[in-house]
mmCIF file of the N, C-alpha and C atoms, coordinates in Angstrom:
data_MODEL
# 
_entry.id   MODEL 
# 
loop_
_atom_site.group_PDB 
_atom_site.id 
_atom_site.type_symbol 
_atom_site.label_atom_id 
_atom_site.label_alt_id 
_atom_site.label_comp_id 
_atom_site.label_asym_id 
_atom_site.label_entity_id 
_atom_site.label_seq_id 
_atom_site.pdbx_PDB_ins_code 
_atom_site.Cartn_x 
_atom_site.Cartn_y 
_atom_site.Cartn_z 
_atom_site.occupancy 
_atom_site.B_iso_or_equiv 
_atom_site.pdbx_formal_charge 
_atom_site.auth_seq_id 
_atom_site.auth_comp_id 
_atom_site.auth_asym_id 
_atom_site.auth_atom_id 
_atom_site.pdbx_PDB_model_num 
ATOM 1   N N  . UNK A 1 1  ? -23.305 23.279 -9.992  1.00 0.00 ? 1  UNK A N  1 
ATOM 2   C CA . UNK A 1 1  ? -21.867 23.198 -9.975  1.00 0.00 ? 1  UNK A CA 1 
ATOM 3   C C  . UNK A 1 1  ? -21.464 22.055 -9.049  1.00 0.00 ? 1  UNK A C  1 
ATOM 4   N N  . UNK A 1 2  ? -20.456 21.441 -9.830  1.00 0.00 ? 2  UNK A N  1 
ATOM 5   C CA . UNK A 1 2  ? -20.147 20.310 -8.845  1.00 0.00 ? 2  UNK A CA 1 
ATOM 6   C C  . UNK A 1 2  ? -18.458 20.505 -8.282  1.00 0.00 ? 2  UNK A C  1 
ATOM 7   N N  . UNK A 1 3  ? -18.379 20.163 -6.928  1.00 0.00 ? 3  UNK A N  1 
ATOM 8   C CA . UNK A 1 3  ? -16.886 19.954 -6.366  1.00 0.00 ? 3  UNK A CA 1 
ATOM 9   C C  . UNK A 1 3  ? -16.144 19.033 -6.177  1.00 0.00 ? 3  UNK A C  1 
ATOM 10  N N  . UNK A 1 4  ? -15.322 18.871 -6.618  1.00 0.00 ? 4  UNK A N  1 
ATOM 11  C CA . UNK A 1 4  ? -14.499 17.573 -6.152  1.00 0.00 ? 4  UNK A CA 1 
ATOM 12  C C  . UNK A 1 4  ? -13.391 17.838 -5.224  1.00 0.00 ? 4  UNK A C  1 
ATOM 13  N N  . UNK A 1 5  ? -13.133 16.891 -4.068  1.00 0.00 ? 5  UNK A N  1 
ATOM 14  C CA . UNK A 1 5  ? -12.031 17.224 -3.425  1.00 0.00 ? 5  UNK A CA 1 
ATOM 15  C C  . UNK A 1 5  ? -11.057 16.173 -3.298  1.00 0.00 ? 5  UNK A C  1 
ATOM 16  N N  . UNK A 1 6  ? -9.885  16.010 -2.776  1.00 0.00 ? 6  UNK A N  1 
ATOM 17  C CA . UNK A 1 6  ? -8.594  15.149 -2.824  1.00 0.00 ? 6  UNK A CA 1 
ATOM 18  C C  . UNK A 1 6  ? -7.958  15.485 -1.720  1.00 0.00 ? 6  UNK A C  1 
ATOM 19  N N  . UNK A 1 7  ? -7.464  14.242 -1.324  1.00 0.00 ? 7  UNK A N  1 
ATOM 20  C CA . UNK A 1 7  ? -6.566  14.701 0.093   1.00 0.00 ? 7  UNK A CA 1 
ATOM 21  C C  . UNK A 1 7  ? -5.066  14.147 -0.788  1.00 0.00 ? 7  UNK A C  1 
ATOM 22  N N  . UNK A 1 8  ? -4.090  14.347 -0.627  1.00 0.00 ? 8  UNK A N  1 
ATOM 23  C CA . UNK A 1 8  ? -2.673  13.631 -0.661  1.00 0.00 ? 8  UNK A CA 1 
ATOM 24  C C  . UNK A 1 8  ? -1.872  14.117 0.377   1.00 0.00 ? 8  UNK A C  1 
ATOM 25  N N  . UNK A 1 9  ? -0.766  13.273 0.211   1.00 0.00 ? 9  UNK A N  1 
ATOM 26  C CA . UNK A 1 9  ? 0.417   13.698 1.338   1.00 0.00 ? 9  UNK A CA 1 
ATOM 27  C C  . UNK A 1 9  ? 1.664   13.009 1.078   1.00 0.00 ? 9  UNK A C  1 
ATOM 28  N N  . UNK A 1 10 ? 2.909   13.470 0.966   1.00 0.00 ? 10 UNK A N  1 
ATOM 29  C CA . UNK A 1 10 ? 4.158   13.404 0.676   1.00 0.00 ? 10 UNK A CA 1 
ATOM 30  C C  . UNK A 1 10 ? 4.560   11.934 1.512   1.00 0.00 ? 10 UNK A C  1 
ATOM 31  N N  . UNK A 1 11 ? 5.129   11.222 0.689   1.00 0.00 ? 11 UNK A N  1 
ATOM 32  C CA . UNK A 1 11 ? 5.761   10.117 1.640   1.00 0.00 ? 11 UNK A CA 1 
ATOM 33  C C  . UNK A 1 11 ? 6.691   10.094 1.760   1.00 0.00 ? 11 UNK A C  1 
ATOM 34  N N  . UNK A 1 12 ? 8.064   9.759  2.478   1.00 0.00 ? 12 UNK A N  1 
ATOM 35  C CA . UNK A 1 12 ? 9.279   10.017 3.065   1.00 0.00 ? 12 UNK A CA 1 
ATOM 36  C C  . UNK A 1 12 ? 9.989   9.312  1.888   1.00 0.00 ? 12 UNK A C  1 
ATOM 37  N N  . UNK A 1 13 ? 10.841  9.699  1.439   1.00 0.00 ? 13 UNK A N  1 
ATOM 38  C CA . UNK A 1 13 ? 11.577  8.477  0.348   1.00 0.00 ? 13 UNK A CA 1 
ATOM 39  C C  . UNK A 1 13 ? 12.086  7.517  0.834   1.00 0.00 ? 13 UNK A C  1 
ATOM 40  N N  . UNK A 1 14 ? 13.188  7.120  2.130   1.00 0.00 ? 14 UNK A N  1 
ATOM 41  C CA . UNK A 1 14 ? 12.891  5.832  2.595   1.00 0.00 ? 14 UNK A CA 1 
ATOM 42  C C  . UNK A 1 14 ? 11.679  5.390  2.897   1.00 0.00 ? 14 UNK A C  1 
ATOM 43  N N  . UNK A 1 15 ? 10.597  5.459  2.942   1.00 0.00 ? 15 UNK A N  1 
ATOM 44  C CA . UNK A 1 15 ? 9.065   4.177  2.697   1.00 0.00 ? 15 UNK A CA 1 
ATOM 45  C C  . UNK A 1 15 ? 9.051   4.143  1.138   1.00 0.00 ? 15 UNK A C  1 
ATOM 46  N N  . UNK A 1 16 ? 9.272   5.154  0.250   1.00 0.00 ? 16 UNK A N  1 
ATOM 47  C CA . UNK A 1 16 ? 8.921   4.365  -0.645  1.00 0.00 ? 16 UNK A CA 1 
ATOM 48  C C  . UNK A 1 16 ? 10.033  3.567  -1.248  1.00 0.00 ? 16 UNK A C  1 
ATOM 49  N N  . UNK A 1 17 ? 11.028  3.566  -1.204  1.00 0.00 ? 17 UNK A N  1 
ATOM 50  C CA . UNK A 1 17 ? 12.280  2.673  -1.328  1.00 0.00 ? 17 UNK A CA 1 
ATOM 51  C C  . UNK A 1 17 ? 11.866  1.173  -0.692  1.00 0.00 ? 17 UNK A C  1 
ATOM 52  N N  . UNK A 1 18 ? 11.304  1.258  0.266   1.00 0.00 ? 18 UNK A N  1 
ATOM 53  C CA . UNK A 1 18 ? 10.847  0.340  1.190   1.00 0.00 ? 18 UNK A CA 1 
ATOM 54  C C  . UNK A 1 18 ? 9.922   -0.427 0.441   1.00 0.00 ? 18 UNK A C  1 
ATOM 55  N N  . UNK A 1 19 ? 8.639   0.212  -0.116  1.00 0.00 ? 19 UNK A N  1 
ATOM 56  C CA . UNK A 1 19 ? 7.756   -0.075 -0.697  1.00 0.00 ? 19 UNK A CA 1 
ATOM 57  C C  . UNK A 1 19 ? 8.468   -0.991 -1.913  1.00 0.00 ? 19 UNK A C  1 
ATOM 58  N N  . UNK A 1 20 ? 9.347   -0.072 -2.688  1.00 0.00 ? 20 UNK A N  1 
ATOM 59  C CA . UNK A 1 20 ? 9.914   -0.810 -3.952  1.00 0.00 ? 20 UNK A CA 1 
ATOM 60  C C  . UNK A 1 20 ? 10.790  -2.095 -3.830  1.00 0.00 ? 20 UNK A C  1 
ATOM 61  N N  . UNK A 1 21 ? 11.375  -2.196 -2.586  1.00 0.00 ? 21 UNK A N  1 
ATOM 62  C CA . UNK A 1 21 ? 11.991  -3.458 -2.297  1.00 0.00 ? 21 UNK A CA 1 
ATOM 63  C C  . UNK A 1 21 ? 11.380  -4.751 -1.946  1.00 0.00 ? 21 UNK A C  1 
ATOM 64  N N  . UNK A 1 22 ? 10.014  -4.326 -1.637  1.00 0.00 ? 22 UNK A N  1 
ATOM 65  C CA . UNK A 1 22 ? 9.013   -5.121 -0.598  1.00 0.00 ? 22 UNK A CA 1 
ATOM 66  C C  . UNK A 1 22 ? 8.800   -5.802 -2.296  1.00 0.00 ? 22 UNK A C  1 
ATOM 67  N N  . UNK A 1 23 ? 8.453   -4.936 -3.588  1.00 0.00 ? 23 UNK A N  1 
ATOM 68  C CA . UNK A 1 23 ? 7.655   -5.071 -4.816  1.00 0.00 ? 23 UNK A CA 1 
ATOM 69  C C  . UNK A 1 23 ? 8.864   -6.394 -5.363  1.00 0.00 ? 23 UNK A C  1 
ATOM 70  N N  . UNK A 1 24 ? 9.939   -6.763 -4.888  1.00 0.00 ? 24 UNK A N  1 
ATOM 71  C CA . UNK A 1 24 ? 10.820  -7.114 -5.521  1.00 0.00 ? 24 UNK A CA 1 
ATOM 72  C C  . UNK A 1 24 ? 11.625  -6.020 -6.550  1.00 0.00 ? 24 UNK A C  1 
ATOM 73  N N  . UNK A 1 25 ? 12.233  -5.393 -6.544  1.00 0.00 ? 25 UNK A N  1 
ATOM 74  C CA . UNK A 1 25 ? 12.744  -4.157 -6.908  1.00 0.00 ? 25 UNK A CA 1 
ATOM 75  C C  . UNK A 1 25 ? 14.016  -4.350 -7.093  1.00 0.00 ? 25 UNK A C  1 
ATOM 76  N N  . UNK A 1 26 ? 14.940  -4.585 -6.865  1.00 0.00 ? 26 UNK A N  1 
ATOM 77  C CA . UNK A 1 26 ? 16.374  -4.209 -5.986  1.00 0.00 ? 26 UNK A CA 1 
ATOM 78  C C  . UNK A 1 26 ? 16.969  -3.289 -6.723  1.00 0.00 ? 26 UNK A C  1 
ATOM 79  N N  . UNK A 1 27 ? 17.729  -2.239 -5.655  1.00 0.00 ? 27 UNK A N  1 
ATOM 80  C CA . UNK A 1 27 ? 18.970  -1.483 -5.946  1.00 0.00 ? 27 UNK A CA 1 
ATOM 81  C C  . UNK A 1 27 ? 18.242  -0.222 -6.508  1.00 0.00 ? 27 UNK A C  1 
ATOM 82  N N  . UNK A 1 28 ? 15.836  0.465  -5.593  1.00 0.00 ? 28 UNK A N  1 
ATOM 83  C CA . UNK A 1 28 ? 16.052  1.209  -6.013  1.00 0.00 ? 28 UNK A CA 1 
ATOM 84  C C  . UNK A 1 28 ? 16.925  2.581  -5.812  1.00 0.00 ? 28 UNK A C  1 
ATOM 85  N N  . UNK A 1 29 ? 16.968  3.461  -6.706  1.00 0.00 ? 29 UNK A N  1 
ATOM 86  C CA . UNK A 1 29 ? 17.955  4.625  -6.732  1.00 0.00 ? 29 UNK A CA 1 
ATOM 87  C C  . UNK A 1 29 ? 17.087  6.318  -6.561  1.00 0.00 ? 29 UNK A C  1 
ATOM 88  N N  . UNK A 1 30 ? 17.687  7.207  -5.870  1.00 0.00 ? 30 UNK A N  1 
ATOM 89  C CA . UNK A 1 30 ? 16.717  8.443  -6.389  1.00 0.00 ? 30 UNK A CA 1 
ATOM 90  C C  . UNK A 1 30 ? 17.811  9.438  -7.072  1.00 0.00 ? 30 UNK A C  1 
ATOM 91  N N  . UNK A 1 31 ? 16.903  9.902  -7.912  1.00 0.00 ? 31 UNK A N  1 
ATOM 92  C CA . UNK A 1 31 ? 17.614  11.172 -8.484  1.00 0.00 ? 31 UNK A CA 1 
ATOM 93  C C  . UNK A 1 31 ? 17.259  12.404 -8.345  1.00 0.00 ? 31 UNK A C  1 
ATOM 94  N N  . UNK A 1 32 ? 18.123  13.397 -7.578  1.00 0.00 ? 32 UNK A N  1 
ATOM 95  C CA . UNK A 1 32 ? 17.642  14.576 -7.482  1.00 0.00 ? 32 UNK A CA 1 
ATOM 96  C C  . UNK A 1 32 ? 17.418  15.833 -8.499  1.00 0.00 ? 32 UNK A C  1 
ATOM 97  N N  . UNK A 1 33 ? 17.088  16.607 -8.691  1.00 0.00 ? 33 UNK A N  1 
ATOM 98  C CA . UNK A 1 33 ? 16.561  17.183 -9.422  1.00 0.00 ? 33 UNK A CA 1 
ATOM 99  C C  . UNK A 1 33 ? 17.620  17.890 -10.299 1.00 0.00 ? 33 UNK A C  1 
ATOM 100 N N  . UNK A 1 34 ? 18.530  18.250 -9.916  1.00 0.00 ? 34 UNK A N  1 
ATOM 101 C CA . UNK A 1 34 ? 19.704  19.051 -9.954  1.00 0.00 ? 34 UNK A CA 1 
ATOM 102 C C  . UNK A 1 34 ? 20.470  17.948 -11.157 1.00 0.00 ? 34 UNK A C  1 
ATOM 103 N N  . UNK A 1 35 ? 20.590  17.026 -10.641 1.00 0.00 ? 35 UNK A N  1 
ATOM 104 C CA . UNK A 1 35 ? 20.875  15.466 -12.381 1.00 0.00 ? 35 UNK A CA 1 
ATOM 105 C C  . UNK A 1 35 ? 20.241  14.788 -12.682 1.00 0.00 ? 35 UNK A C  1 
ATOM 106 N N  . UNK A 1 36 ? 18.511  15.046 -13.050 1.00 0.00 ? 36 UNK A N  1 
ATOM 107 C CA . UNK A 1 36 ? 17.407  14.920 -13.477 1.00 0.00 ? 36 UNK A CA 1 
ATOM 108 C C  . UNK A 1 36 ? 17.078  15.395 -14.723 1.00 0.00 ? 36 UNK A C  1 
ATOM 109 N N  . UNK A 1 37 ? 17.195  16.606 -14.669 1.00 0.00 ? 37 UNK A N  1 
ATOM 110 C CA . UNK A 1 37 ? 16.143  18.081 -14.931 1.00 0.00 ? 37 UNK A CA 1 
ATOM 111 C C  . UNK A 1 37 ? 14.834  17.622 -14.724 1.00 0.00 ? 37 UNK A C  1 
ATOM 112 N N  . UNK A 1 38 ? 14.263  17.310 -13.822 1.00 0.00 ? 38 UNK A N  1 
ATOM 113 C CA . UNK A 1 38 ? 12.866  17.012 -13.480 1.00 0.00 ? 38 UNK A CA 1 
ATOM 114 C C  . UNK A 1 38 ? 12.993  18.039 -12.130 1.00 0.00 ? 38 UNK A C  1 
ATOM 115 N N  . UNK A 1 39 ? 11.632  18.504 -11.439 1.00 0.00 ? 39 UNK A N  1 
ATOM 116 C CA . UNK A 1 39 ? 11.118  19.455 -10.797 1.00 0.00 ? 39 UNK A CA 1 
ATOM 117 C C  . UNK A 1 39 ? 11.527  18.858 -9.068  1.00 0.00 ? 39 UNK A C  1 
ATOM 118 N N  . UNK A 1 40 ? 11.368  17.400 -9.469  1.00 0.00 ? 40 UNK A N  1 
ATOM 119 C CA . UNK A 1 40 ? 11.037  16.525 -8.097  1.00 0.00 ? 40 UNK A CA 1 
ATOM 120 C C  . UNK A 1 40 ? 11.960  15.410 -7.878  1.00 0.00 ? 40 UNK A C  1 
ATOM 121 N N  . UNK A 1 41 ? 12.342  15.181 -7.051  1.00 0.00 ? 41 UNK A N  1 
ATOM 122 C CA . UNK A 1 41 ? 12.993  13.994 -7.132  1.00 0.00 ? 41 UNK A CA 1 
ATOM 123 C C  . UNK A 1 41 ? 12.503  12.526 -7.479  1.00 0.00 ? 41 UNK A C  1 
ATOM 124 N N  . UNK A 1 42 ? 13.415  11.646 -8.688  1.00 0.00 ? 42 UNK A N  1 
ATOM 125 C CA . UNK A 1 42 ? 12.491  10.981 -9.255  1.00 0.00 ? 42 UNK A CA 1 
ATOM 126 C C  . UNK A 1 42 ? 13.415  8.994  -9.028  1.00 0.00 ? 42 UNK A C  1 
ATOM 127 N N  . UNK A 1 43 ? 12.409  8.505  -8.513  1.00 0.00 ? 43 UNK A N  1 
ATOM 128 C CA . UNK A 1 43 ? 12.916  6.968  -8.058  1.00 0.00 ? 43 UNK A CA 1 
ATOM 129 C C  . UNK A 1 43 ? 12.693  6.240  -9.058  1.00 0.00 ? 43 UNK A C  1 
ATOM 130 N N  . UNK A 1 44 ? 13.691  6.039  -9.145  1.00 0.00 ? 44 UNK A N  1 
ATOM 131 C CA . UNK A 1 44 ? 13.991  4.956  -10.399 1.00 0.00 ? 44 UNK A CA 1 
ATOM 132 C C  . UNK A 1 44 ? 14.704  3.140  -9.933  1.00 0.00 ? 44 UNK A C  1 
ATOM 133 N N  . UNK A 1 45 ? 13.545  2.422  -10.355 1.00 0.00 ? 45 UNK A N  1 
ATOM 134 C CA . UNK A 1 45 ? 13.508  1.085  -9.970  1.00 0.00 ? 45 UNK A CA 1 
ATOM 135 C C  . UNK A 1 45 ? 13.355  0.092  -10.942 1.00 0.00 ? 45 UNK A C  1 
ATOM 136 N N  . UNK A 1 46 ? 14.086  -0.984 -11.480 1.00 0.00 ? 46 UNK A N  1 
ATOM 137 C CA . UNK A 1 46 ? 13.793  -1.698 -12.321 1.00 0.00 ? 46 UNK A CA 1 
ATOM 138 C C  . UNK A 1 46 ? 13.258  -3.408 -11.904 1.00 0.00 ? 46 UNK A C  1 
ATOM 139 N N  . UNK A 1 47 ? 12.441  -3.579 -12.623 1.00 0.00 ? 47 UNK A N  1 
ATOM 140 C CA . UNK A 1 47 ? 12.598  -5.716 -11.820 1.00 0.00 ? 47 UNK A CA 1 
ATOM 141 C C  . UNK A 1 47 ? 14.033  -6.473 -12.996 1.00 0.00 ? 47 UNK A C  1 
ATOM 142 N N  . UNK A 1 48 ? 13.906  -7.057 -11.870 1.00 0.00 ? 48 UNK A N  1 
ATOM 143 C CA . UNK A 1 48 ? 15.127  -8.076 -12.024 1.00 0.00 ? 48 UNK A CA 1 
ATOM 144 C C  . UNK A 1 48 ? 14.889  -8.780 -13.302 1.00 0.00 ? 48 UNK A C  1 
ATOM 145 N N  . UNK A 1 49 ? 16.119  -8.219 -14.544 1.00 0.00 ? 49 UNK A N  1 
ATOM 146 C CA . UNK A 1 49 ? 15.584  -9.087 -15.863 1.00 0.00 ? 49 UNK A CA 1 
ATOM 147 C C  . UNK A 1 49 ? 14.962  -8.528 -17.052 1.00 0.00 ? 49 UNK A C  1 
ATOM 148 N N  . UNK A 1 50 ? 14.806  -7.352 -16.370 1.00 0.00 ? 50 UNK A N  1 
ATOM 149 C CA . UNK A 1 50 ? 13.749  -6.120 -17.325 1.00 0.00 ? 50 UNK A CA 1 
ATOM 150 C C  . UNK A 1 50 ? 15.083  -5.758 -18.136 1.00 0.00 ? 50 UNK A C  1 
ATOM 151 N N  . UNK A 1 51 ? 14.638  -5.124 -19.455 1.00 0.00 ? 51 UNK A N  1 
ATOM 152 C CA . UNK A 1 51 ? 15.317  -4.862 -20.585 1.00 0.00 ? 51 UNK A CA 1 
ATOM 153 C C  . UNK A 1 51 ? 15.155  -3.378 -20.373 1.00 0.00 ? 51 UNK A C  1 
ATOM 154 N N  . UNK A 1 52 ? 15.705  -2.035 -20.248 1.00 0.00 ? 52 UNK A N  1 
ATOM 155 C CA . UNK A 1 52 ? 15.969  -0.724 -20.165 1.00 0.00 ? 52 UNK A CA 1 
ATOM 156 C C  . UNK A 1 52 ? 14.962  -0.103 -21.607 1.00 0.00 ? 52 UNK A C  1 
ATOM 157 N N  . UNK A 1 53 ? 14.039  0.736  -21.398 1.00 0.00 ? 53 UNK A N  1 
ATOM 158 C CA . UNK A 1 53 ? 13.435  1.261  -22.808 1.00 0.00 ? 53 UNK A CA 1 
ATOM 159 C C  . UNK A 1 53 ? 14.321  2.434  -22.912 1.00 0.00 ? 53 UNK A C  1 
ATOM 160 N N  . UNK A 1 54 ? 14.256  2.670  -24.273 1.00 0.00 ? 54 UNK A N  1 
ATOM 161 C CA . UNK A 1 54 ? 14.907  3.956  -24.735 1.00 0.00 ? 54 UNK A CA 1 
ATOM 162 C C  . UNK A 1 54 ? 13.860  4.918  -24.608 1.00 0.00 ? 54 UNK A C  1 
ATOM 163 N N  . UNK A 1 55 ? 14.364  6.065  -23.393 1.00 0.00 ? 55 UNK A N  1 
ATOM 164 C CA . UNK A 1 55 ? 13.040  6.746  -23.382 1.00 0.00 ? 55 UNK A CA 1 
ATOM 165 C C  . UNK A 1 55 ? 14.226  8.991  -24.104 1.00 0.00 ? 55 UNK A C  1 
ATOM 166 N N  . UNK A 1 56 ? 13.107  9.656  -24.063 1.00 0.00 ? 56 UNK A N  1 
ATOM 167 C CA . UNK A 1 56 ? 14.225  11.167 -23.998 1.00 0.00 ? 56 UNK A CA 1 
ATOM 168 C C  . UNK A 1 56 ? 14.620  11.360 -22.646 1.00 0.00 ? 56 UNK A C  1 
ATOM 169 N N  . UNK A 1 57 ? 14.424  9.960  -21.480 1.00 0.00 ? 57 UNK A N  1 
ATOM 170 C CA . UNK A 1 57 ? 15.513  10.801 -20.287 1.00 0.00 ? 57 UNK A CA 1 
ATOM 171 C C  . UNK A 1 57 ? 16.820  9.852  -19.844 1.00 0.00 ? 57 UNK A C  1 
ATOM 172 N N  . UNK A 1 58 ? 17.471  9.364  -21.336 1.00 0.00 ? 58 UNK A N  1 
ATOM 173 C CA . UNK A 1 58 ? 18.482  8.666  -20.603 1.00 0.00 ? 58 UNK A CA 1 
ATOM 174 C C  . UNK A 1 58 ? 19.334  8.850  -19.659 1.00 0.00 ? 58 UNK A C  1 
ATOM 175 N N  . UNK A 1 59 ? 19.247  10.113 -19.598 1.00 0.00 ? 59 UNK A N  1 
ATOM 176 C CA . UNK A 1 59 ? 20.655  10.101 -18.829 1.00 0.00 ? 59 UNK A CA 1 
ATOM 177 C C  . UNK A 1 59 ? 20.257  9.990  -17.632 1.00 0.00 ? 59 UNK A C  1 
ATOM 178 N N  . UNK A 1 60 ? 18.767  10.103 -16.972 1.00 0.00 ? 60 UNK A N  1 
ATOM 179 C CA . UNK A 1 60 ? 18.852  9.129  -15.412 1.00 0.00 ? 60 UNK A CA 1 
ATOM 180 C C  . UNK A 1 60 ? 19.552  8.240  -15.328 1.00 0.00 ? 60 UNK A C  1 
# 
């Protein structure tokens, strides 16, 4: 039998906002769960110039 293990750990949402601005990002946004319907809060970031896909969660 074999085990595998994993460490993770939650990052603060200002670093990753941080992170996404550093990526060239601007203006990212979070959405909480409550005007999501997602479980988690979900950051939504586009690059500058990008065309929007039609996905089933427009209404982020």
């Amino acid at each position: 039998m074999r085990t595998r293990r994993a460490s993770y750990g939650a990052q603060p949402q200002e670093q990753l906002v941080g992170f996404a601005k550093w990526a060239g990002l601007p203006e990212p946004m979070w959405h909480e769960p409550d005007e999501s319907a997602f479980l988690q809060p979900v950051l939504v970031a586009r690059r500058p110039g990008a065309l929007a896909k039609v996905t089933g969660h427009d209404h982020i």
